[in-house]
C-alpha positions in Angstrom: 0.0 0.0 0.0 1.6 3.3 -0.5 2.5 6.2 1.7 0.0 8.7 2.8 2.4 11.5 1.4 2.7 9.2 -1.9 -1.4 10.0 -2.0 -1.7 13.6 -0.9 1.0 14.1 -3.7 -0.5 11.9 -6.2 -4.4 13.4 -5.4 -2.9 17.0 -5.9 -1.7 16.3 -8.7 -4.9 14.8 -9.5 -6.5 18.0 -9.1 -4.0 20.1 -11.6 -4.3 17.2 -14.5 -8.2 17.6 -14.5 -8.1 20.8 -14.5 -5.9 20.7 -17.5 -8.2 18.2 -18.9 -10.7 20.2 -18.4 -9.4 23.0 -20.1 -7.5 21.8 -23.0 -8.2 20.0 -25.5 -8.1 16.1 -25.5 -8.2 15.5 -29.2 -9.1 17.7 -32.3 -10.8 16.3 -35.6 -10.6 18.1 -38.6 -12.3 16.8 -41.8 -13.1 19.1 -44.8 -12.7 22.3 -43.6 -14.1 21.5 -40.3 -12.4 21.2 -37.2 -13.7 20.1 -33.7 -11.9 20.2 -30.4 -13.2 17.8 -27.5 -12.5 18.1 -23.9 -13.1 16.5 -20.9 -16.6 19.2 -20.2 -17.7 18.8 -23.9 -17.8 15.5 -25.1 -21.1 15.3 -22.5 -22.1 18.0 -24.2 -21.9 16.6 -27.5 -23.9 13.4 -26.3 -26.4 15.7 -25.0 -26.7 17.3 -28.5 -27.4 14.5 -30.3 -30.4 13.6 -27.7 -28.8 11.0 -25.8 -29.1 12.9 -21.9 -28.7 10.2 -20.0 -25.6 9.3 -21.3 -24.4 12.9 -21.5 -25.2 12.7 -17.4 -23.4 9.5 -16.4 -20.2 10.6 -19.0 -19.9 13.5 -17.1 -20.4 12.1 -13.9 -18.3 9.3 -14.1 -15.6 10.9 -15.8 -15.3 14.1 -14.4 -17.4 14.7 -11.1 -16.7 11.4 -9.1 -13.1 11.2 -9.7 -12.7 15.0 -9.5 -14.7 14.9 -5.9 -12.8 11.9 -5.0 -8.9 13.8 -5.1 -10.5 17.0 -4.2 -11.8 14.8 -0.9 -8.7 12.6 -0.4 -6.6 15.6 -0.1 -8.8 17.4 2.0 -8.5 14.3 4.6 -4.9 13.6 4.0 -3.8 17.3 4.2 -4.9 17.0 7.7 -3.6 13.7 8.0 -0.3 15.1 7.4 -0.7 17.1 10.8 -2.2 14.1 12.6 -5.5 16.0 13.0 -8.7 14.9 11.9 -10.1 17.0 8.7 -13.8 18.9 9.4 -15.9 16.5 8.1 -13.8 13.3 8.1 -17.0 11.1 9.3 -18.8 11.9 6.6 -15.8 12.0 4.2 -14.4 8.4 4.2 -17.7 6.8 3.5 -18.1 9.3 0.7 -14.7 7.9 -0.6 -15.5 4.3 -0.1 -18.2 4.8 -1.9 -16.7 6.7 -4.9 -14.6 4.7 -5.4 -15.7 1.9 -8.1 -17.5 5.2 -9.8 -14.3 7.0 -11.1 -14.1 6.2 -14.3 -11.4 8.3 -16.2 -9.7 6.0 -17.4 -12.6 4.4 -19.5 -12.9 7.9 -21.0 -9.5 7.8 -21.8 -9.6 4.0 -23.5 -12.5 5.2 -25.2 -10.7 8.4 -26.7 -8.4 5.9 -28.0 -11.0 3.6 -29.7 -12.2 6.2 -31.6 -8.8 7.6 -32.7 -8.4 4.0 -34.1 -11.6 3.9 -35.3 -11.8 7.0 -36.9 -8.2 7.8 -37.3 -8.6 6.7 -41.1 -10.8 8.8 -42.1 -10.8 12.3 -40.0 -7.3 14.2 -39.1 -7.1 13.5 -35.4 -4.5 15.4 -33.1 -4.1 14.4 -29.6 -4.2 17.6 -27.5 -2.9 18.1 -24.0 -6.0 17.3 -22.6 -5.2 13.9 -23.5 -2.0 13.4 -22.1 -3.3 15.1 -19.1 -6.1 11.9 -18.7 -3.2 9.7 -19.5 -1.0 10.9 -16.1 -4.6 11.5 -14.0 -5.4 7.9 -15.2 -1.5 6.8 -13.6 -2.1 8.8 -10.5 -5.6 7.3 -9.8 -4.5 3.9 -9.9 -2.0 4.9 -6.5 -5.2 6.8 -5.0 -6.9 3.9 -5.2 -4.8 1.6 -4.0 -5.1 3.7 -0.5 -6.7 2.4 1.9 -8.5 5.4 3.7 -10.1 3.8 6.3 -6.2 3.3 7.7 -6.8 6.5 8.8 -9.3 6.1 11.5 -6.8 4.3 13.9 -4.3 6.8 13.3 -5.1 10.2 13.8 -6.4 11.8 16.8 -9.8 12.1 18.1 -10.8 15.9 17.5 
């Protein structure tokens, strides 16, 4: 299992590569003339678009919201961890992150930008955008998040 300071490092820099995600683009198509960028916020969009809003919903929740809630969490808690304090909230926190847990799905987002970059690759002019590579280390990081067991931590911090 790794360190706590391993996590708090890896869910930080969680945070900055989906916000980079987020505001760069993953990949952008060009065909004809035309030329579309795609990031993390508007591919649910684009589902949405084409009428399908329940899958616009669960894209967008499990593959931005949940894992974004869940580093944003983790290094609240381990932040204070790191000062052998318990963080405001912790109660309702690690539950919260238990339960997250098997709902973070970036990196399915990520295989499934590359699927269509095979798929399509033949046909449209695709360029991979930093966006992508940002999925690619958040994907990385998430698989030492995850591997944390928080519930450690209620034996070894302080009562408040």
């Amino acid at each position: 299992m790794p360190s706590r300071e391993l996590v708090f490092a890896s869910a930080l820099a969680g945070v900055i590569c989906i916000a980079l995600a987020t505001a760069s683009p993953v990949l952008t198509a060009s065909f004809g003339g035309l030329k579309t960028e795609v990031n993390v916020l508007s591919a649910p969009s684009a589902f949405d678009a084409d009428g399908f809003t329940m899958a616009a919903w669960v894209l967008a929740l499990v593959s931005f919201a949940v894992p974004l809630v869940q580093v944003l969490a983790l290094s609240w808690t381990l932040a204070f961890a790191r000062a052998h304090r318990r963080a405001p909230g912790f109660y309702w926190l690690l539950p919260v992150l238990q339960s997250l847990r098997p709902w973070s799905m970036v990196e399915v987002f990520f295989l499934g930008t590359l699927v269509v970059m095979v798929k399509v690759g033949g046909w449209v002019s695709i360029v991979l955008g930093p966006g992508f590579w940002s999925l690619a280390g958040f994907s990385a990081l998430l698989a030492a998040v995850h591997r944390f067991d928080s519930a450690a931590l209620w034996e070894h911090l302080d009562t408040p």
